[in-house]
C-alpha positions in Angstrom: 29.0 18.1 21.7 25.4 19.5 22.5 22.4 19.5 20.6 19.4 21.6 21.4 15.8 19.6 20.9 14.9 20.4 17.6 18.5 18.0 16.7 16.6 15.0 18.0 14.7 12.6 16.0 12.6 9.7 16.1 12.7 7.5 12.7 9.5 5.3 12.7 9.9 1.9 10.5 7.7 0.2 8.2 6.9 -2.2 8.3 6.3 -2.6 11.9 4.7 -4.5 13.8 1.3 -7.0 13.0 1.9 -9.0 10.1 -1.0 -11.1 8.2 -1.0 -14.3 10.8 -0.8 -12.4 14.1 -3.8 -10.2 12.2 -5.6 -13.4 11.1 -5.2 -15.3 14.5 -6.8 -12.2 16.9 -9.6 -12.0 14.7 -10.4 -15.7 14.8 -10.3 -15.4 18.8 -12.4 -12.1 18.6 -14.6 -12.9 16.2 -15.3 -16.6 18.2 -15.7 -14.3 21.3 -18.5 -12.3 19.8 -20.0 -14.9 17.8 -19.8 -18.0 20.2 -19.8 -15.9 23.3 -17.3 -16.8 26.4 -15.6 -19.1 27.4 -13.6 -19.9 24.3 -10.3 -21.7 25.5 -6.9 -20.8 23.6 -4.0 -23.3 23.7 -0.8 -21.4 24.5 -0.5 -17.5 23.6 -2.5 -16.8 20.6 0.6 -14.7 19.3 3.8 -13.6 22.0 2.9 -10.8 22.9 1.4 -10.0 26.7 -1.0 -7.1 25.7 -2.7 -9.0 23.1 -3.0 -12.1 25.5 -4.4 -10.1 28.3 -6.5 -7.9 26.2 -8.0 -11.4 24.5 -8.5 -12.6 28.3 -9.9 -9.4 29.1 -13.1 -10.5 26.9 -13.3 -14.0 27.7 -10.6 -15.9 27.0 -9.1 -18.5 28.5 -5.3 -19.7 27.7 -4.5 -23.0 28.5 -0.8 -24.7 28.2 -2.4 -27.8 27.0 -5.3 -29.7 25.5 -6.0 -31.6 28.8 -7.0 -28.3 30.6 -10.0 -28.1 28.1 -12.9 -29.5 29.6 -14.7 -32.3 27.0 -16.6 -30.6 24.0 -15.4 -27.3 24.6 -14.4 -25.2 21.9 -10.1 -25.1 21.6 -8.1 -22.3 19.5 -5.0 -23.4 18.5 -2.7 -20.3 18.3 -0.6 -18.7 15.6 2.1 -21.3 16.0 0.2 -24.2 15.0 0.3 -27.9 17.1 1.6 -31.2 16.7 -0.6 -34.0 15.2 -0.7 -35.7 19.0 -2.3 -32.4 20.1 -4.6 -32.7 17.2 -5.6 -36.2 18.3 -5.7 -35.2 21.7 -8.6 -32.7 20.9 -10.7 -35.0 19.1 -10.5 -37.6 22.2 -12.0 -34.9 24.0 -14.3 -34.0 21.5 -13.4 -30.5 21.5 -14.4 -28.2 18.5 -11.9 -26.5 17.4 -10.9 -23.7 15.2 -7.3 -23.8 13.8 -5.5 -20.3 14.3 -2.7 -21.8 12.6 -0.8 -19.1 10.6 -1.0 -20.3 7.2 2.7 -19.9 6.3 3.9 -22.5 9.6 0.9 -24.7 7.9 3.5 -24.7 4.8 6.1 -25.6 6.4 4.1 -28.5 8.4 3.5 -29.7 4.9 6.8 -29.7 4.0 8.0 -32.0 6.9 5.4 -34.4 6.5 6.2 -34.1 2.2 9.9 -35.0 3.4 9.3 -37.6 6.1 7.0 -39.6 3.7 9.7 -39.4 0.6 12.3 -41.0 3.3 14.2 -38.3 4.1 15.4 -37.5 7.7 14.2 -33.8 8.6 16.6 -30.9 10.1 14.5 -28.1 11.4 16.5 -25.0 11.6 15.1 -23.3 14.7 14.6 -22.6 18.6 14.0 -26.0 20.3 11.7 -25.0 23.2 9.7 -22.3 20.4 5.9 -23.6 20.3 6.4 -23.4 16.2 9.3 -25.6 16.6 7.3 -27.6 18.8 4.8 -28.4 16.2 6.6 -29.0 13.6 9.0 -31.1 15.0 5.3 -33.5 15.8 4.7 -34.4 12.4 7.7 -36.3 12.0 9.5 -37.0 15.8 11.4 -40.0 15.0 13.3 -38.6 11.8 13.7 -34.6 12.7 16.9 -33.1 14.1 16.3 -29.7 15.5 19.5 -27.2 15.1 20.2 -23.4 15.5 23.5 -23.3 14.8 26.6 -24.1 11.8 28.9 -25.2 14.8 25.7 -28.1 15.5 25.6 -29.0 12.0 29.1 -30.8 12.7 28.0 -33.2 15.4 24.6 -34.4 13.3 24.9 -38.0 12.9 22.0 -38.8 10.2 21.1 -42.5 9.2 21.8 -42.2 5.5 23.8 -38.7 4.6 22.4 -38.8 1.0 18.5 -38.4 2.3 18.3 -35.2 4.1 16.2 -32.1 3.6 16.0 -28.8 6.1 13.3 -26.7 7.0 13.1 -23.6 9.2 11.4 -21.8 11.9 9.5 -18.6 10.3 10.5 -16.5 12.7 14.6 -16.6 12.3 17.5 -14.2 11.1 18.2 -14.8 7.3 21.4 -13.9 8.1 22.5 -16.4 10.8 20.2 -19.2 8.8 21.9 -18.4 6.2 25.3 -19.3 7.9 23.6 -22.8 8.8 22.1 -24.1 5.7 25.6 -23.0 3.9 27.1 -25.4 6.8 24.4 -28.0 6.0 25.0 -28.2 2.2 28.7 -28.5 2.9 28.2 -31.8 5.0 25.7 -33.1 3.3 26.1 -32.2 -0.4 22.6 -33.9 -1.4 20.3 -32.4 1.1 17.4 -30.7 -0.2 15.3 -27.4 1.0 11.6 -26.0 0.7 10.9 -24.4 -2.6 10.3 -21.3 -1.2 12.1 -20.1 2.1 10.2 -20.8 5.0 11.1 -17.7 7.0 8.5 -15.3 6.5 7.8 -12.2 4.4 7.1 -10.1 7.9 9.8 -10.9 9.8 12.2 -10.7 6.2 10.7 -7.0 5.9 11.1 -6.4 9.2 14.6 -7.2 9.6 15.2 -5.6 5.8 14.2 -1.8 7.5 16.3 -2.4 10.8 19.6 -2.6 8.1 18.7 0.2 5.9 18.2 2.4 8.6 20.7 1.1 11.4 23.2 3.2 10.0 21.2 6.7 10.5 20.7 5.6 14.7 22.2 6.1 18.1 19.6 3.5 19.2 17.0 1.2 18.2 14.0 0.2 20.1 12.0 -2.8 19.3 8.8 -3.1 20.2 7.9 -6.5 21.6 7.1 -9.4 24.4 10.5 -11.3 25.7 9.4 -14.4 24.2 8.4 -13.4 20.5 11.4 -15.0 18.2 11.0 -12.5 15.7 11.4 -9.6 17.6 14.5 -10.7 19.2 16.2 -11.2 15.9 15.3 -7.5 14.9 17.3 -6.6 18.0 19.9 -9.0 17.3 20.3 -8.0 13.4 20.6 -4.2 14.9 23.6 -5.2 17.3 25.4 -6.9 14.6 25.0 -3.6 12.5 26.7 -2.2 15.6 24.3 0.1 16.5 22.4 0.1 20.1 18.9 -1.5 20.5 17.1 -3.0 23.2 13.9 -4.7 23.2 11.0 -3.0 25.1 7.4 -4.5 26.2 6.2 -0.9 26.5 7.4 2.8 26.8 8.0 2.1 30.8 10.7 -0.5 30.1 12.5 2.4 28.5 15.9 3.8 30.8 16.5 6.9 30.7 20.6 6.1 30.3 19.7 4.8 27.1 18.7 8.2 25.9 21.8 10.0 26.7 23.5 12.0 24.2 21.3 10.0 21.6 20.1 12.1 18.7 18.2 9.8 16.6 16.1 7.0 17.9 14.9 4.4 15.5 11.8 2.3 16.4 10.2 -0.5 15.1 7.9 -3.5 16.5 7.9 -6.9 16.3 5.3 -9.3 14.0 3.3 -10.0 17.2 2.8 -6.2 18.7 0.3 -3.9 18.5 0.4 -0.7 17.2 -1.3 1.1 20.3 2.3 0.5 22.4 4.5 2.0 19.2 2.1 5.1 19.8 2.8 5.3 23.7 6.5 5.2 22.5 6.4 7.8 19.9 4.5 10.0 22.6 6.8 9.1 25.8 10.0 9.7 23.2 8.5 13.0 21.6 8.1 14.5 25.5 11.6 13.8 25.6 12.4 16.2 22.8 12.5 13.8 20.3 9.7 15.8 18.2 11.7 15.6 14.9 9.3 12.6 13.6 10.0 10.7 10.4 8.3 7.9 9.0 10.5 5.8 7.1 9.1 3.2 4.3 11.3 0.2 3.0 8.6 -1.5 0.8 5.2 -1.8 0.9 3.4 -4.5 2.9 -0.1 -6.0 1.8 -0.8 -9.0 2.6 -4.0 -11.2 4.1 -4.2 -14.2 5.1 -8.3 -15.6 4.5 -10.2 -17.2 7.7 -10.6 -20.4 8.5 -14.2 -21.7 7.2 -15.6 -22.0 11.3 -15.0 -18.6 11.7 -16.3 -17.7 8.2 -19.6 -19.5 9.1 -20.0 -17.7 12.0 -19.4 -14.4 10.5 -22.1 -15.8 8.2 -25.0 -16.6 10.1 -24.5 -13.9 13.0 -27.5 -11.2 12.6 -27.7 -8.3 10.4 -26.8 -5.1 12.5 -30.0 -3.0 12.7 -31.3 -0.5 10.2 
């Protein structure tokens, strides 16, 4: 059946997009930019996503893979993701200063591990293995974590004493497959114990929450969002499992134009890590395709803000009064 334009519409979610710690971690680097001048050297991507990272290199930063790239006394960022305590060591042999980007609800879930570890308990961290927050985590306690992302790997876990396990999780997951894998873990080992709270995060939770109450009213879902942010793939996946299209997109040019066919509504949302400015070019590249039937769509409200780390507070602090 046709439709004539005026049947086509775009459904913008919110929450979208920047959450507190992706906020929180550009400002450090920006902030540092302005206040310490360049170079300031970042250890891996600040956040995943490409336009931040090359915007933030743009004004003078430099991203660096590791620690030993830093040349002695420098000053270091760590990004969003946090580091492992070896990286933290590392730095200080080199004297760097450094300014912990950390966001603060992976710094939770570092203290969780080490809380665990200490109390005897052999760790299994829910998560991606090769994911820089997995990474870091999995460095506070090496020789008693397990790292799994799946109930069918929950089988094969050998652990030294069944009775003295907890799980943590990567921040950045699906509740609903997690959800699959701790049932699987409490099953096998009856005893194991969890975080207090859940460790996946109130962002990507809200984010997800909007893709399933509005999956149902769209022929496709775009997701805003670099190949390697975690989060944003799960709001892709948690789309496809609602059956409904979505692909993720860096930027309005990675949209096809097969994707558009016979489409009336097109949902879009971003990932934690993207910025608002490439939902916009969407929105405008979909709208001159006809889709000018715009709708905002709210699933709850989203306030939260994370404080700055006291380095970058001090800077803040001492930097001159703007003139009168």
């Amino acid at each position: 059946m046709s439709f004539d334009q005026t049947d086509k519409t775009l459904l913008l979610l919110k929450p979208r997009g920047f959450c507190a710690g992706v906020v929180r971690a550009i400002d450090i680097v920006r902030i540092a930019l302005e206040a310490f001048g360049a170079p300031i050297y970042v250890r891996k991507e600040i956040v995943h996503n490409r336009y931040v990272v090359d915007d933030l290199a743009s004004k003078g930063a430099i991203f660096v893979d590791e620690i030993d790239e830093v040349p002695n006394g420098q000053r270091v960022i760590y990004s969003a993701h946090g580091v492992s305590p070896e990286v933290r060591e590392a730095s200080k042999k080199r004297g760097l200063r450094v300014i912990d980007a950390t966001c603060p609800l992976v710094t939770k879930v570092h203290v969780e591990a080490i809380k665990f570890a200490k109390e005897g308990h052999s760790l299994v961290l829910i998560g991606h293995h090769d994911h820089d927050e997995v990474v870091g985590t999995l460095g506070e306690a090496p020789d008693v974590t397990y790292v799994i992302s799946t109930p069918e790997e929950v089988q094969t876990l050998e652990i030294p004493d069944p009775n003295r396990v907890a799980y943590l999780t990567q921040t950045t997951l699906s509740l609903d497959e997690t959800v699959h894998v701790i049932a699987a873990l409490k099953q096998k080992f009856p005893n194991i114990k969890g975080p207090h709270a859940q460790d996946i995060c109130y962002a990507t939770e809200n984010r997800q929450t909007a893709v399933k109450d509005v999956s149902a009213e769209c022929d496709l879902l775009l997701v805003v969002g670099s190949d390697n942010s975690s989060n944003s793939n799960r709001l892709v996946e948690v789309a496809r499992n609602l059956r409904t299209k979505s692909h993720l997109i860096e930027n309005f040019k990675a949209i096809q134009s097969e994707w558009l066919e016979g489409v009336r509504t097109v949902g879009v949302t971003a990932g934690a890590s993207a910025p608002e400015i490439l939902v916009e070019q969407v929105v405008e590249f979909l709208t001159s395709k006809g889709y000018t039937n715009l709708k905002e769509v709210e699933v709850m409200p989203e306030n939260v803000r994370f404080g700055l780390p006291p380095e970058i507070v001090a800077a803040i602090g001492s930097a001159p009064a703007a003139a009168q």
